[in-house]
C-alpha positions in Angstrom: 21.6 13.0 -27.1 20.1 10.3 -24.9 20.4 6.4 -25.0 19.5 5.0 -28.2 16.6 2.8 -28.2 18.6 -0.2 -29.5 20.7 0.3 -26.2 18.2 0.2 -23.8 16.0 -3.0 -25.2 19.7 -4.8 -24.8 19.8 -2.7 -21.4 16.4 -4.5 -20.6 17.4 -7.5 -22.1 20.7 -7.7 -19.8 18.2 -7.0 -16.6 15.7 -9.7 -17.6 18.8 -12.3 -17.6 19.8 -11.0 -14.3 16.5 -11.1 -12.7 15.9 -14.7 -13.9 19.2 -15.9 -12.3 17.9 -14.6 -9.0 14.4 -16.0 -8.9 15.9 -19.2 -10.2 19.2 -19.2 -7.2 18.1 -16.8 -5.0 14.7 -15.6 -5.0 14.6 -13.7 -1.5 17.0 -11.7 -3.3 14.1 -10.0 -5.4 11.0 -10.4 -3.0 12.8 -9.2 0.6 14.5 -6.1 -1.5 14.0 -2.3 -0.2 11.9 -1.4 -3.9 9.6 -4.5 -3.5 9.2 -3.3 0.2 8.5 0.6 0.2 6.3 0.5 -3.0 4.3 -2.2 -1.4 4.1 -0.7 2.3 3.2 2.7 0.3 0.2 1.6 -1.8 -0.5 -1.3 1.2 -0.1 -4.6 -0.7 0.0 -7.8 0.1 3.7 -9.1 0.4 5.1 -12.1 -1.6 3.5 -15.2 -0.7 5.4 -17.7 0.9 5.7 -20.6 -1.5 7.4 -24.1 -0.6 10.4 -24.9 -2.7 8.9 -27.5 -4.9 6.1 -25.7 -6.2 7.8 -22.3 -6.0 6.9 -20.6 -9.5 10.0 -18.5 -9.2 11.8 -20.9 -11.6 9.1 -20.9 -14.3 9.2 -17.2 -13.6 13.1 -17.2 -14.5 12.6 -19.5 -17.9 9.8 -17.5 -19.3 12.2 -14.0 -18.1 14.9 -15.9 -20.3 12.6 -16.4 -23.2 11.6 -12.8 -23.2 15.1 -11.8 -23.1 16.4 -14.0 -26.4 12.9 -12.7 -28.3 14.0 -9.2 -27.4 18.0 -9.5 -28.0 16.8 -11.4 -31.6 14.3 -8.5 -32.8 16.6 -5.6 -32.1 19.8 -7.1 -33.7 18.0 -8.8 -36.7 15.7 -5.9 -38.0 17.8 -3.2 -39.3 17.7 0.2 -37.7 17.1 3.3 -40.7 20.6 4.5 -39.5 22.1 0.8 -40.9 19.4 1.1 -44.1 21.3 5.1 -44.6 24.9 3.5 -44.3 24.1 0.6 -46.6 22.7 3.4 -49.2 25.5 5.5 -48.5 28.2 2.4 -49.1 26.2 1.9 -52.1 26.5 5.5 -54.0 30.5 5.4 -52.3 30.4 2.5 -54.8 28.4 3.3 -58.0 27.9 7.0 -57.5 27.0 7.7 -61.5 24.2 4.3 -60.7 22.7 5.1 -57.6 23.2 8.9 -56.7 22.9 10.3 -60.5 25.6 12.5 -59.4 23.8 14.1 -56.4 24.8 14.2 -52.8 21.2 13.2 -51.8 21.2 10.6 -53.9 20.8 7.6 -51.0 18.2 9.7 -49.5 16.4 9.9 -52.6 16.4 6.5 -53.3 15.4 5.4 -50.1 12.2 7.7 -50.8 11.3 6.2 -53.9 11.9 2.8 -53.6 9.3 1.3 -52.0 11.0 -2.2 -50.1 13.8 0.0 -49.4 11.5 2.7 -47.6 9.4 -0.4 -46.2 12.6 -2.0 -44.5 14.1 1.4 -43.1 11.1 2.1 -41.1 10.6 -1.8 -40.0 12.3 -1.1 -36.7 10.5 1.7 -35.7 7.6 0.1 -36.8 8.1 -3.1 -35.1 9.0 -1.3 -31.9 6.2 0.8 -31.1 3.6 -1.7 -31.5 5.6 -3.7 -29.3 6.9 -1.0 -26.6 2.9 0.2 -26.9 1.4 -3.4 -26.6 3.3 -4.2 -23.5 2.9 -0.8 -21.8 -1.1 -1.6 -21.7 -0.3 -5.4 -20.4 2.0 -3.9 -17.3 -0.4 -1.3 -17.0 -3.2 -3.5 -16.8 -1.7 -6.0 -14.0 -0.3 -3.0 -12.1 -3.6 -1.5 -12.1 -5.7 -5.1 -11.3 -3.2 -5.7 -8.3 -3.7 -2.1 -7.0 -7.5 -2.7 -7.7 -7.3 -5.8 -5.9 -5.6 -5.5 -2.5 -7.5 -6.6 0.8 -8.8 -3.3 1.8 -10.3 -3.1 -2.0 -11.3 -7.1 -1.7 -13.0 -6.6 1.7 -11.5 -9.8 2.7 -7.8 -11.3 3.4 -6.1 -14.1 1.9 -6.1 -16.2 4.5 -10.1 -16.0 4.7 -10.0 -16.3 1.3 -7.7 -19.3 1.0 -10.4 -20.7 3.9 -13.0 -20.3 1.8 -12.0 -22.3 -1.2 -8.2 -21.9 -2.1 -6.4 -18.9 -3.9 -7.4 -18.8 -7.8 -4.1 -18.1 -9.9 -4.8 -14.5 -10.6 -4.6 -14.4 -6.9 -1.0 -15.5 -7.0 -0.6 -12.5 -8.6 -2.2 -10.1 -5.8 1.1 -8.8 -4.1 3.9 -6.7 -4.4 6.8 -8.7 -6.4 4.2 -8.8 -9.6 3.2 -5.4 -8.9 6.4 -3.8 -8.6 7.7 -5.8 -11.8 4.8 -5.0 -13.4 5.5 -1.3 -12.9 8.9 -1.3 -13.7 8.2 -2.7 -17.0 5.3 -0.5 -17.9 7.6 2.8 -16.9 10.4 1.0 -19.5 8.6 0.3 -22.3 6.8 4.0 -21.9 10.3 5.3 -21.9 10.9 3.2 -25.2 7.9 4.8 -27.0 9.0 8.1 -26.2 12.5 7.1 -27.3 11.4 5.7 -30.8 9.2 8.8 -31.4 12.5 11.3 -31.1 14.3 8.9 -33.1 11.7 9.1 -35.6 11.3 12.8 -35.7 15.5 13.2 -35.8 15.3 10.8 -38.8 12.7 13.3 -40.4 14.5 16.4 -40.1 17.8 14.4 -41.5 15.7 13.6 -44.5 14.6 17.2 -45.1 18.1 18.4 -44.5 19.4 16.1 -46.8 16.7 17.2 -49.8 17.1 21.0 -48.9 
C-alpha cells in the first residue's frame, strides 16, 4: 500500500515550510536551482527576474507559503479520517456491545450506515479533500498553462521592450520559470492527492461490503 493521503498533505506541508525559509534567507537557493533551470531552458522561459532586496516579493512569497502550510497541517489533523470514525465505533461496541452492536460483529459498520451525522462526519475528510486537492489542481494548472502561454516567443515581444513601453503589470511578475516550476509541482501534487483519496475511498468501500457480507 502506498502513502496515505494524510501523510503526504503533512509531506507537503513540511516542504511548504522549507521552501518559505529559503525565499525568506536564501532565495538564490530556489531560483538558480538545476529544476528551476532545465524546466525553464526546456519549455524556453523567461528566468527569475532580478529583484532588489527591498522590494524583493520573495518574503511575502515565504509568509503566504507559511499560511498555506498551518491551513493545511490544521485541516488534515482536525477533520477525522473514516479510519479514526471506524475505531471510535469499534471502541464503542468494545464498550457496550449489547447497545451499540445488538450482538453482531458488524455492528459499528452498521451503525455508521444508518446514522446519518455519523455517516456525514466519516466521509468529511474525503469530502473536504477532493474539493480541495481538485480546486487547486485547476489553479496550478491554470498559472502553469498562462506562463507557458505567455513567454516572449508567444508575446512577440521581450520584457525589456515591454518594461520600455510602460512598466511590467503584476501578472507579468509572474511570466518566468520560479512561478512556473512551483506552479507545476503543485499541480502534479495535488493530482497525485486526488488519485490518492479516490483508492482510499474505494478501499473503504470494499471494507464496508466485507464487513456486511
Amino acid at each position: 500500500m502506498g502513502l496515505s493521503s494524510k501523510t503526504l498533505i503533512k509531506a507537503h506541508a513540511l516542504f511548504l515550510f522549507t521552501l518559505a525559509v529559503y525565499l525568506t534567507k536564501s532565495p538564490e537557493v530556489i531560483t538558480e536551482s538545476d529544476m528551476v533551470f532545465m524546466l525553464g531552458e526546456f519549455l524556453q522561459l523567461d528566468a527569475s527576474p532580478s529583484f532588489s532586496r527591498p522590494q524583493s516579493p520573495f518574503a511575502m512569497c515565504g509568509i503566504l507559503l507559511v499560511a498555506d502550510a498551518l491551513i493545511d497541517l490544521i485541516l488534515v489533523t482536525k477533520v477525522p479520517h473514516i479510519n479514526e470514525i471506524l475505531a471510535m465505533a469499534e471502541a464503542a461496541r468494545s464498550q457496550a456491545p449489547d447497545s451499540v452492536s445488538g450482538g453482531s460483529g458488524s455492528g459499528s459498520t452498521m451503525n455508521i450506515r444508518s446514522n446519518p451525522f455519523v455517516a456525514r462526519l466519516a466521509s468529511l475528510y474525503s469530502e473536504i479533500w477532493t474539493l480541495l486537492s481538485a480546486c487547486r489542481f485547476c489553479l496550478f494548472f491554470a498559472v502553469s498553462f498562462f506562463i507557458y502561454q505567455s513567454k516572449p516567443a508567444a508575446w512577440g515581444v521581450s520584457p525589456a521592450v515591454a518594461a520600455s513601453q510602460g512598466g511590467l503589470s503584476g501578472l507579468d511578475h509572474l511570466k518566468n520559470r520560479v512561478v512556473f516550476t512551483y506552479g507545476f509541482m503543485e499541480m502534479m501534487f495535488w493530482f497525485w492527492i486526488f488519485l490518492t483519496l479516490r483508492e482510499e475511498r474505494q478501499e473503504i468501500a470494499v471494507r464496508f461490503a466485507e464487513r456486511n457480507q
